[in-house]
Structures are given as C-alpha cells and as structure tokens.
C-alpha positions as CSV (number, residue, x, y, z in Angstrom):
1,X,-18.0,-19.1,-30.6
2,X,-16.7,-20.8,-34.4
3,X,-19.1,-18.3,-35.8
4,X,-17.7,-15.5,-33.9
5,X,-14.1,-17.0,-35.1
6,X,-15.1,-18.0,-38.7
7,X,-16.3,-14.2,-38.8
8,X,-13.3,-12.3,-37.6
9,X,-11.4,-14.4,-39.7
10,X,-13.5,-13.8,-43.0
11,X,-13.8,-9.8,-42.3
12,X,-10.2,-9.3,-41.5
13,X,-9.1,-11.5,-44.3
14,X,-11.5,-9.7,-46.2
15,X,-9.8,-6.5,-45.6
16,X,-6.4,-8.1,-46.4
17,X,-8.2,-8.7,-50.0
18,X,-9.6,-5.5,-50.5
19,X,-6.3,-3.8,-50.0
20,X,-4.1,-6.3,-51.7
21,X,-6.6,-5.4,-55.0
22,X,-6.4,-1.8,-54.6
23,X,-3.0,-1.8,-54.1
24,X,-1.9,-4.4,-56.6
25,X,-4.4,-3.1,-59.3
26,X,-3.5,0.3,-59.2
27,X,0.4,-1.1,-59.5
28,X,-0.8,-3.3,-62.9
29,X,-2.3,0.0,-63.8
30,X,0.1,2.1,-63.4
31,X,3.2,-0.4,-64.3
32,X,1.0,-0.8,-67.7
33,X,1.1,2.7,-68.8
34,X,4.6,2.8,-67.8
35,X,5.6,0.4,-70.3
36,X,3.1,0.9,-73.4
37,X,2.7,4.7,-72.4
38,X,6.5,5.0,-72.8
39,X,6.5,2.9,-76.0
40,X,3.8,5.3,-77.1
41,X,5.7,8.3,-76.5
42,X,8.6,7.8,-77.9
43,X,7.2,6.2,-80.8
44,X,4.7,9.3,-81.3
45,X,7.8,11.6,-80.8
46,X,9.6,10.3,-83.9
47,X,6.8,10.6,-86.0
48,X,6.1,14.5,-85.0
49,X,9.9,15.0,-85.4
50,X,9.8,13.4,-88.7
51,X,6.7,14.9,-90.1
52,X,7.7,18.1,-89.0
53,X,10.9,17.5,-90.4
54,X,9.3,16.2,-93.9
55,X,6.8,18.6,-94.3
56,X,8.8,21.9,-94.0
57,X,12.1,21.0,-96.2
58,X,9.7,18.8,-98.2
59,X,6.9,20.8,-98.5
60,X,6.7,21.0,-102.4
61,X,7.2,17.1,-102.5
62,X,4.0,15.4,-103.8
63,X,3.0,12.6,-102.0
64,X,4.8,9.9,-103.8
65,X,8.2,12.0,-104.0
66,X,7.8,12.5,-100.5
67,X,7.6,8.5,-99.8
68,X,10.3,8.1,-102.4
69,X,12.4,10.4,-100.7
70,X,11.7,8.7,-97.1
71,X,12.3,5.3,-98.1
72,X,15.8,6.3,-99.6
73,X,16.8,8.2,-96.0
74,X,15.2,5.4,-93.7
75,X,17.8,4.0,-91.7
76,X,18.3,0.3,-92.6
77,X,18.8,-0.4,-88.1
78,X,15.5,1.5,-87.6
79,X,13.6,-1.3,-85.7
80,X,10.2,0.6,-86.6
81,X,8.1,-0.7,-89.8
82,X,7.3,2.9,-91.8
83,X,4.4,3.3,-94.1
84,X,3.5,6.1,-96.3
85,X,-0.5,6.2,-96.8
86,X,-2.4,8.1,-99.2
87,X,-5.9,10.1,-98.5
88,X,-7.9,7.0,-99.5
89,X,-6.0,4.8,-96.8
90,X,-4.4,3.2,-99.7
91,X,-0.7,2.2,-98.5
92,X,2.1,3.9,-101.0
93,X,5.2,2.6,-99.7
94,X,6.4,0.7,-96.6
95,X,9.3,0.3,-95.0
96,X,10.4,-2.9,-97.7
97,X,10.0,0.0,-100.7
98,X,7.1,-2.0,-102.0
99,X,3.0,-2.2,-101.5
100,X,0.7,-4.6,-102.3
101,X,-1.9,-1.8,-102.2
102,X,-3.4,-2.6,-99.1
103,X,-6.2,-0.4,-97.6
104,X,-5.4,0.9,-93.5
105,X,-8.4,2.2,-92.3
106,X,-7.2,1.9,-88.5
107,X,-8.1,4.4,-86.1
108,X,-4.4,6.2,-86.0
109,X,-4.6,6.7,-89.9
110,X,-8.1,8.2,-89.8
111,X,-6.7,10.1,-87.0
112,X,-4.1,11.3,-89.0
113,X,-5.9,12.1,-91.7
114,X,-8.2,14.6,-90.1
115,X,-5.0,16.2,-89.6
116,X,-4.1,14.7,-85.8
117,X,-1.2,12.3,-84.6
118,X,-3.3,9.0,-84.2
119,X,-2.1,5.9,-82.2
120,X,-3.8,2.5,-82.3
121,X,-2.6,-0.8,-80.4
122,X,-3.8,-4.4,-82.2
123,X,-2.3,-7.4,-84.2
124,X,-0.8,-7.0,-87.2
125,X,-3.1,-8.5,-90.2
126,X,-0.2,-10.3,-91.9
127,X,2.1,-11.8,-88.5
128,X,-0.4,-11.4,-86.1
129,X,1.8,-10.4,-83.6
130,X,0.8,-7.2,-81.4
131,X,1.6,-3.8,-82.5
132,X,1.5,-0.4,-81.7
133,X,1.2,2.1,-84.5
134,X,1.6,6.1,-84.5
135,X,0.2,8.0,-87.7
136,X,0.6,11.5,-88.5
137,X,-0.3,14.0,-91.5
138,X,2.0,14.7,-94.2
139,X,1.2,18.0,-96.0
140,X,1.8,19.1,-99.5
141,X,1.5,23.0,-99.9
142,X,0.2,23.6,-96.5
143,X,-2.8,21.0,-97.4
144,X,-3.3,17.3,-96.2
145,X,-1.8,15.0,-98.4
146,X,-1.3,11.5,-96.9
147,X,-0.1,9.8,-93.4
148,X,3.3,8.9,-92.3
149,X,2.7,5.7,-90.1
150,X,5.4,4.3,-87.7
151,X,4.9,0.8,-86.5
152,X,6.7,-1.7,-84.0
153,X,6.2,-4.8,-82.4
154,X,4.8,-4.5,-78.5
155,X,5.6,-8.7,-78.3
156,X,8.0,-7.8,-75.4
157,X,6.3,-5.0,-74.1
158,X,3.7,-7.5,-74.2
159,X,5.8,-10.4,-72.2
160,X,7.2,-8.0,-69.8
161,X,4.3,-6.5,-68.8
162,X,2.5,-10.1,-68.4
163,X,5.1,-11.2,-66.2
164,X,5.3,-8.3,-63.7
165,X,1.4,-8.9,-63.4
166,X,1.5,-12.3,-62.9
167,X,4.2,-11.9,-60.5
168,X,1.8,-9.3,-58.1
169,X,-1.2,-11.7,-58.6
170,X,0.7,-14.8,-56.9
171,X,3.0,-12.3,-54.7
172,X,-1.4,-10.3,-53.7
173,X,-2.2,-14.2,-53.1
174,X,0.2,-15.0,-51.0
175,X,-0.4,-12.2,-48.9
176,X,-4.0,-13.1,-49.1
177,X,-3.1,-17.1,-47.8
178,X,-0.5,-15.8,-45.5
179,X,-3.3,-13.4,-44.0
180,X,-5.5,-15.9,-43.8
181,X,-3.1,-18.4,-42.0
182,X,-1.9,-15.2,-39.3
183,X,-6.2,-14.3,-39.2
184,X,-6.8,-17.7,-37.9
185,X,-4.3,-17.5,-35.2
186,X,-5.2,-14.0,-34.0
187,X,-8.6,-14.7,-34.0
188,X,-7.8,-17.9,-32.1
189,X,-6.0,-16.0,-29.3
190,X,-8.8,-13.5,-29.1
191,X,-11.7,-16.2,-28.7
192,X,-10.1,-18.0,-26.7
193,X,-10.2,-16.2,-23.4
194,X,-13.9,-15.9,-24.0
195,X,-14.3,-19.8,-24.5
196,X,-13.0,-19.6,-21.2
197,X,-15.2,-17.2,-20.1
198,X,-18.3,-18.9,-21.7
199,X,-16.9,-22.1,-19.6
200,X,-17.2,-20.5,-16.2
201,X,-20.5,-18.7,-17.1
202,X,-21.6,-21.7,-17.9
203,X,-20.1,-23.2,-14.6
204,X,-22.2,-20.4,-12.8
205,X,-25.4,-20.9,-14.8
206,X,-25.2,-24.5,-12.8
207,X,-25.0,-23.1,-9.3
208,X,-21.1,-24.0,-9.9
209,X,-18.9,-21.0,-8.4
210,X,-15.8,-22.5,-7.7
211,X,-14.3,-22.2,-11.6
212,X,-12.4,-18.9,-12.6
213,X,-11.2,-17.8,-16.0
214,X,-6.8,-18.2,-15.7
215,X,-6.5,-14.9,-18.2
216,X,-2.9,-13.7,-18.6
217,X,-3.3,-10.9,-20.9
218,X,-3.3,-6.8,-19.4
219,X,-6.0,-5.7,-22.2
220,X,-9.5,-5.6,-22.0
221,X,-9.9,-8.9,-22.1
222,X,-8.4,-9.5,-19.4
223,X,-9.8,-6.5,-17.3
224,X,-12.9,-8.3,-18.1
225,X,-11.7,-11.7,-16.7
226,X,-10.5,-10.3,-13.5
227,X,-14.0,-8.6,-13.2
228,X,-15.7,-12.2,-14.3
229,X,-13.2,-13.9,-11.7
230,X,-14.2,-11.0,-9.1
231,X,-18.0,-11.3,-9.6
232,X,-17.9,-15.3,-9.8
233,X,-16.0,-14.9,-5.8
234,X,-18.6,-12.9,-4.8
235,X,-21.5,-15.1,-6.2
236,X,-19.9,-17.9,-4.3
237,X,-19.9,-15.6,-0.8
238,X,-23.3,-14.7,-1.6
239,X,-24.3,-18.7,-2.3
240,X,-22.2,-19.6,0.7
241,X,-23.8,-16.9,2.9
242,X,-27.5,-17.5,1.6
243,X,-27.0,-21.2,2.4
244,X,-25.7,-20.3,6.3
245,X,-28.7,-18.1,5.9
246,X,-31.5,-20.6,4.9
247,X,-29.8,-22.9,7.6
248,X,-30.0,-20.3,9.7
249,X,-33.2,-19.1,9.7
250,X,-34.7,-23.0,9.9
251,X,-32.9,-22.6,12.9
252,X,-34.7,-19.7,14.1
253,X,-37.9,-21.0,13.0
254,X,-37.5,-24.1,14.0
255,X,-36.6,-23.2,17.8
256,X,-39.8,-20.9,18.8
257,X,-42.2,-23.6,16.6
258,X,-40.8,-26.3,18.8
259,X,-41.4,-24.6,22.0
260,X,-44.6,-23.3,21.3
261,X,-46.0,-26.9,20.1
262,X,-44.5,-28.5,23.3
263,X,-46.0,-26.2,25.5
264,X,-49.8,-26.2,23.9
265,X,-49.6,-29.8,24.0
266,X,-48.5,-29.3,28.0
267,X,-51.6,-27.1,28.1
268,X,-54.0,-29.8,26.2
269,X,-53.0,-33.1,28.0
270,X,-51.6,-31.0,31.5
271,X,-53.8,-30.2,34.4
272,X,-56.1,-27.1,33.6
273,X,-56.6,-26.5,37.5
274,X,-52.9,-25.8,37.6
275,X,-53.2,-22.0,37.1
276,X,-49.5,-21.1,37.8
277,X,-48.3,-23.9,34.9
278,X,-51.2,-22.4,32.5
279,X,-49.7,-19.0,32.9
280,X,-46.3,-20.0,32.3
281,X,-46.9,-21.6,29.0
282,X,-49.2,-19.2,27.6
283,X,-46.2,-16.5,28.8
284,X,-43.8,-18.9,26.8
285,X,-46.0,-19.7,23.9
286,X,-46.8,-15.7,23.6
287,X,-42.8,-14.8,24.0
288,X,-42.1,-17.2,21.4
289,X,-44.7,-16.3,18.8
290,X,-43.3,-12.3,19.7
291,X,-39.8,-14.0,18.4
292,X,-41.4,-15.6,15.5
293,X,-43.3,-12.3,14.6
294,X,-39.9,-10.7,14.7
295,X,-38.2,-13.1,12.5
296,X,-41.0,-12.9,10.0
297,X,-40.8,-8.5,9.7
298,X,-37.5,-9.3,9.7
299,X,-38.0,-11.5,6.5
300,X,-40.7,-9.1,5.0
301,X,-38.1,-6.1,5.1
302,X,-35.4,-7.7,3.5
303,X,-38.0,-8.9,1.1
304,X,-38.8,-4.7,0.4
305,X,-35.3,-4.0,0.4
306,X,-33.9,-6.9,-2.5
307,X,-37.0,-5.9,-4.2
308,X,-36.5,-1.9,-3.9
309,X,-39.9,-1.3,-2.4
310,X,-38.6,-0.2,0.9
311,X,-39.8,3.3,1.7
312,X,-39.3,6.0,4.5
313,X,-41.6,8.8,5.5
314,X,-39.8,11.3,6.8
315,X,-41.3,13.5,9.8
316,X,-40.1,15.9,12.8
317,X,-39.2,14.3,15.6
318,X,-36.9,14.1,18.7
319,X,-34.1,11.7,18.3
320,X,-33.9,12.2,22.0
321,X,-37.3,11.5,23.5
322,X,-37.3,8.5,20.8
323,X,-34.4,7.1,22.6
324,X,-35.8,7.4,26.1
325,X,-39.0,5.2,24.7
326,X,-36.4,2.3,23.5
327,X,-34.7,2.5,26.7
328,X,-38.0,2.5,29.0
329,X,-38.9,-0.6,26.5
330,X,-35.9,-2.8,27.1
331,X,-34.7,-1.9,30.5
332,X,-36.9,-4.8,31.7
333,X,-35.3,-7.3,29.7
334,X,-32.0,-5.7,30.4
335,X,-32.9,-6.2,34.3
336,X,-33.2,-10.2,34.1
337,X,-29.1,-10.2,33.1
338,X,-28.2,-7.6,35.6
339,X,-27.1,-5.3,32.9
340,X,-27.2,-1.6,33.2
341,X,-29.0,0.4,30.6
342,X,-27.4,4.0,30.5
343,X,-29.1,6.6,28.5
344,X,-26.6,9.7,27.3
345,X,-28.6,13.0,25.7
346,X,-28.0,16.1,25.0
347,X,-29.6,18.2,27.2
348,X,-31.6,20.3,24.3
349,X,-33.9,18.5,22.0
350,X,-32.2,16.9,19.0
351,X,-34.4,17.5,16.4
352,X,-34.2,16.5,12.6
353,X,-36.7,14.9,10.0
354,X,-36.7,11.0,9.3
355,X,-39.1,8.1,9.5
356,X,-39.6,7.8,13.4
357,X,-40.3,3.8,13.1
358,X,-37.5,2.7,10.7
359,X,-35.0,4.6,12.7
360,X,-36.7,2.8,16.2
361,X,-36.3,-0.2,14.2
362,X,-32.4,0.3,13.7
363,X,-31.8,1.4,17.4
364,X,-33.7,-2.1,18.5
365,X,-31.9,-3.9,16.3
366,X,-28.8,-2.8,17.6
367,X,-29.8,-2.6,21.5
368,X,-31.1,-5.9,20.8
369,X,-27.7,-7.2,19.7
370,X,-25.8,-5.6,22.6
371,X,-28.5,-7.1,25.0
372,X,-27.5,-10.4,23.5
373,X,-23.8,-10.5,23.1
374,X,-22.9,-8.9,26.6
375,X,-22.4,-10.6,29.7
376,X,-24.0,-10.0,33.0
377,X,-23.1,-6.8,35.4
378,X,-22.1,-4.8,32.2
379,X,-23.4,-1.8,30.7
380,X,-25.3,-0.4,27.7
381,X,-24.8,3.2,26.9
382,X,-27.6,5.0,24.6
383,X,-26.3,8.2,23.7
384,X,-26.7,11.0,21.3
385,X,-25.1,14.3,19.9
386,X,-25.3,16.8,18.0
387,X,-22.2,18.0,15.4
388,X,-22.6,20.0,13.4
389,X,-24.9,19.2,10.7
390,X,-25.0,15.9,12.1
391,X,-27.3,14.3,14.5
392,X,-25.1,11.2,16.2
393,X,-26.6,8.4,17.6
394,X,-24.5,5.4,19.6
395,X,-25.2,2.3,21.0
396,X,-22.1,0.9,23.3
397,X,-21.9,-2.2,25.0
398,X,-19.0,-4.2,26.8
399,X,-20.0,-7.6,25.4
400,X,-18.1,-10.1,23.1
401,X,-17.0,-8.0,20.9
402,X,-16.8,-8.4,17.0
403,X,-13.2,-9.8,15.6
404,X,-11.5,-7.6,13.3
405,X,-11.6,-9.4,10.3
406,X,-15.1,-9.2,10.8
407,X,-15.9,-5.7,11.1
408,X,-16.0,-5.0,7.8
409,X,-18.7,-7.6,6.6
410,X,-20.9,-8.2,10.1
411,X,-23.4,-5.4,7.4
412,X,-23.3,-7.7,4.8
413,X,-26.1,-9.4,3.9
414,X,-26.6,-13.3,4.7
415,X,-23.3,-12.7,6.8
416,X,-23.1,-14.0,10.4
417,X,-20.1,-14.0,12.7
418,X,-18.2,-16.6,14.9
419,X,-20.2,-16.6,17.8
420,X,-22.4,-19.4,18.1
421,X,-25.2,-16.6,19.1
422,X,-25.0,-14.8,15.7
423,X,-28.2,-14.6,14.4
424,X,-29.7,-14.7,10.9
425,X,-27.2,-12.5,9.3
426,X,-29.8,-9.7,8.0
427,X,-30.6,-7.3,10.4
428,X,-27.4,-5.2,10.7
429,X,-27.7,-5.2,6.7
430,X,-31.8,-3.9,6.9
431,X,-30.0,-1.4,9.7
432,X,-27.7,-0.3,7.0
433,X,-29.8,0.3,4.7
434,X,-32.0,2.0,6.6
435,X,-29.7,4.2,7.8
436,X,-28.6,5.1,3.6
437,X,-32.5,5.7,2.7
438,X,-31.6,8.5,5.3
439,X,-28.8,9.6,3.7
440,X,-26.4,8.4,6.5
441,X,-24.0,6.5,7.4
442,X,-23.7,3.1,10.0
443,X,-19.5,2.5,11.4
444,X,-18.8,0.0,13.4
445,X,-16.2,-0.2,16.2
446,X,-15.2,-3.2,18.3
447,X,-12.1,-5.1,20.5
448,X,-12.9,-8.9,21.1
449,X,-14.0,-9.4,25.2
450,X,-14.0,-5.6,25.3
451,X,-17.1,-4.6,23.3
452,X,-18.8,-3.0,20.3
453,X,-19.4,1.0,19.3
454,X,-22.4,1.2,16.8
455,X,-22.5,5.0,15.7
456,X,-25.3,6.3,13.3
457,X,-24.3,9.3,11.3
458,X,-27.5,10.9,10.1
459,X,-28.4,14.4,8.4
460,X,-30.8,16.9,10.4
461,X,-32.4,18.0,7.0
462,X,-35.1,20.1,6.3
463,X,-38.8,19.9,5.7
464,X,-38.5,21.5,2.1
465,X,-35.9,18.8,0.9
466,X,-38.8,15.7,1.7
C-alpha cells in the first residue's frame, strides 16, 4: 500500500506542478512584455513622432544640419540617450553633441536603414549596462539619409521584472511544498481504510472471520467496507454452519456405521440356527445401509449443485398420480407412529412438465421431515391444486413446528434448527433449489407445537419452452 500512497502522492503533486508552471510561466510571460513591451512602445512612439516631425519641417536639412538642429532642441531632462547615424552606421552626433566616430551596426539601425523603425535590447558597449534602443529613418528630399536612434537604460525594467519573477518562482514552490504536505495527508486518509481492509482480508485469508473494517466515511469507500463487513458476517455463518455441518454429518455417518458393525459382528460370533435374530439384523443392517445410501445422494447432490452440474429433464407428467406413489410409499412407515397420512387432489389430473424424480425427491424430503418432527396420533396432509398458471403442491403436518426466527434460514445451506432431531442441514436447501431449476418457488409456514405448511409454487409450462 506505500506504493499505492507514494503514487497518488507523486501524480497529484505532479499535477499541482504542471499547473503551477503553466500558470506562473504564462504570468512571467506575459508580466515581461508588459514591462519591456511598454518600455518599447513608448520609446518607439517618440522616435516616429520625432522623425515624422524632423523629416517634414526639416526635409531640406542634410544630414548633419538635421543632427545640428536636433541636438540644439533636445531637451536637457530627456532621460533618453539620442544618436544621429549616418548611411554607413557611422554615428554623427549623440546626445553629448560629440562622436568619437563609432560604427552601430545593431539590428535597429540596419532596420532603420532599410527604411523601417528597428528596436534591439542588449548592453551598451561603453557602461555595459542593458539597453533598449529604437531607430528610425531620417529622410533628406524624400530619400534615406541616416537614422535617428533613441536609447535608455532597461536597468530597472531589468530589476523589476527580476523581482516579480523571483517572487512567483518561490510563491509556484510553495504551492508546490504546500501541495505536497496536503497530498500526503489526503492520500493518507484515502489508504487508510483500505489498509484496513487489507487487514481483515488478510484476517479471512487465515480462516479468521471475526475482524471487520470500523469505516466511518458515507463514500465509496465506505459502501465498500460495509459490503467487506457484510460478506466477512456471512463467511463466518457459512464457516460456522459448515462446521455444525461436518459435525453433523460424522454424526449421521457415524450412527448407521455403528449399528451396522455391531449387528454383523452379532451375526458372525451369534448363533446361526437362530433364524428370527438373523432376520432381524440383516433387517437392521439393510435399513441402516438404506440411511447411509440416503446420506450419501444426499452428499452427491449438493456436490452437483455447489458445482453447477445439477440438471433437470423436464417431462409430462401428473403431479397427482406422483403424489399418490409417495403416499402408498410412506404410509408404512407413517403406520409404525400411528400417524395419519392424508392425501388431498384435485379431482382432474394436474398436469405440467418437470423432472418427475427431482420433484419426488423434494416431496420425500419434505414428507420425510414431517414424518420425523410430528408426534404420534397426528396427521400429514398431501395436497395439491391448481391456480391459475400455477400447479401447488403442500405438505402439512402438526409436528414441532419451526420457530420464527428460524423460518427464514431452515433453506439455507449447512443450516440446522433447534431441535435436537434436525438433520444435516442440506436437504431443504437441495429442495430449494430444486424447486428454482423449475422456475418456482418453496415458502415455508410454521407455529411452534402447532406445525409446518411446506407449499411448492411451480409453473405448468409447455413442451415448446424445454
């Protein structure tokens, strides 16, 4: 997670950067040709004024009267330097009243001399302070004759113009530092709640459920941790009722195994001649390996079903003659506990297409559950209907009942109830999802010491549609 925070950091500061040197550069820029393009201007409009001004009252003024005439009408407060420059770049006059003959061949004068106003920024040869110089033609009978030059110091310009740019640099790096400084905190407040989230997934990668993320924030983030905190909850359901499960089922297994060892080694070391005792155990030993076959589909199913291999083929058949079968089948077993097995039809067929054995399987399942929960001299009512669209299908008993807080997970998978008969916690979930492969629906209704309603909801459908 310091990589995902050292990166956040460095792009976002990063960004801070680039817009601090877009902004501040194109402030230098434009604060620069402020200051030396209004020195420019104004200095370039005095020599146009003047040249225009010298060469139309002048005009018949060679070149040297014209430079004796500007020298005597210069203004002795004019803070510009004035030179008068001949063709050859020669200087004639300057603004002392004196030359030493100098050559100018700067770009302003040749400017000049081709008959354009010319400006040129650089250090003056003799000071060596910065200048700016503006040059324009003088004319003598409408021809070019020399180059008035006006030149001032840009030392100030100069000193201004550094200060105002140092003064953005260390105001753009401030902003820079103090972006940096507020990066490292944001990015600290956003990594954060997924360190915390890397702590419990790491928590959970250990088998440990128990930890949730304490996220405080409404955002995202903290959508996420409530789903995290959610799915960490359900994990340690699902652990808790796999481990009931396991123990469970070793129950299961364990109770049939141990029968049918003790009664084969009652058959190996008992008396053979004793008919009546062999029967007896081999009915046992058979009855429990029945139980033990049962157990094991049971497994194998649930094994389809997590797996997504679990598979219906649908057929025609008649949900009522199907449930007179089930109820020929069990009302044996219902016999030995005195309970009365009532079967409730519709008096025409109830026809519809589904897979004939899963849906015997789910009626079993739950006529096997009534059978086991219910006490003696009660009743269990198989009965079916039609509404509808609907075909449905109910299995009532007036056994133990399910508590309420119950009702809504007894399909779960893994989950088993409070009564010490509650078995290994999967088959009401394989009837579930047996029922959904069918496009259906299982609800489950149920008073404590009054009994349970089991009703299948289940489309009639139609051949074309399978």
């Amino acid at each position: 997670m310091y990589g995902i925070k050292k990166r956040l950091v460095m792009n976002f500061t990063l960004v801070v950067f680039l817009v601090v040197l877009v902004s501040g550069s194109t402030f230098v820029i434009s604060m620069r040709g402020f200051y030396y393009g209004g020195a420019e201007q104004a200095l370039t409009n005095r020599v146009q004024v003047a040249t225009t001004f010298y060469n139309k009252y002048i005009q018949y003024y060679n070149l040297h009267d014209k430079a004796k005439y500007i020298f005597e009408h210069i203004s002795q407060d004019d803070t510009a330097h004035i030179e008068v420059i001949d063709l050859e770049g020669n200087v004639i006059i300057d603004f002392n009243g004196f030359t030493d003959r100098q050559i100018v061949k700067t770009k302003d004068v040749t400017d000049a001399l081709e008959g354009n106003t010319g400006t040129w920024i650089g250090r003056n040869p003799e000071t060596g302070e910065r200048v700016l110089a503006v040059s324009d033609s003088l004319t003598y009978s409408g021809t070019n004759a020399g180059v008035l030059r006006y030149i001032t110091s840009i030392e100030e310009v100069d000193t201004v113009v550094k200060k105002i740019t140092l003064f953005t640099v260390l105001i753009g790096s401030s902003l820079v530092l103090f972006s940096l400084v507020i990066n490292h905190w944001l990015a600290k407040r956003l990594i954060s709640p997924v360190l915390e989230l890397t702590d419990v997934a790491q928590h959970m990668a250990k088998g440990d459920f128990s930890h949730r993320a304490l996220l405080k924030s409404d955002d995202e983030i903290g959508t996420l941790g409530e789903a995290f905190n959610y799915m960490a909850g359900e994990l340690e359901k699902t652990e808790e009722m796999k481990n009931d499960f396991i123990s469970s089922v070793s129950h299961e297994l364990r109770t049939p195994l141990t029968s049918i060892k003790g009664w084969s080694e009652l058959v190996l070391t008992g008396d053979m001649e004793d008919k009546d005792e062999m029967k007896m155990a081999m009915q046992i030993i058979l009855k429990e390996s029945d139980r033990l076959t049962g157990l094991v589909e049971q497994l194998l199913d649930f094994s389809r079903l997590q797996s997504g291999r679990m598979e219906i083929q649908k057929a025609e058949l008649d949900i009522n003659t199907l449930l007179a079968e089930i109820k020929q089948q069990f009302s044996a077993r219902a016999g030995q506990k005195n309970i009365k097995l009532i079967l409730e039809t519709a008096e025409e067929p109830l026809i519809m297409w589904g897979d004939e054995n899963k849906l015997k399987q789910v009626i079993i399942n739950l006529l096997h559950n009534s059978l086991k929960f219910s006490e003696e001299n009660t009743a269990i009512t198989l009965r079916s209907m039609r509404e509808e669209d609907e075909l449905i299908l109910q299995v009532e008993d007036q056994g133990l009942g399910i508590h309420e807080e119950d009702i809504p997970r007894v399909t779960d998978r893994f989950y088993k109830g409070k009564h010490k008969q509650s078995g290994s916690g999967i088959g009401l979930s394989l009837c579930l999802e047996i029922v959904k492969l069918h496009q259906g629906r299982l609800d489950v209704q149920s008073e404590v010491d009054k009994g349970t309603l089991m009703i299948i909801h289940l489309p009639i459908g139609e051949k074309e549609s399978y």
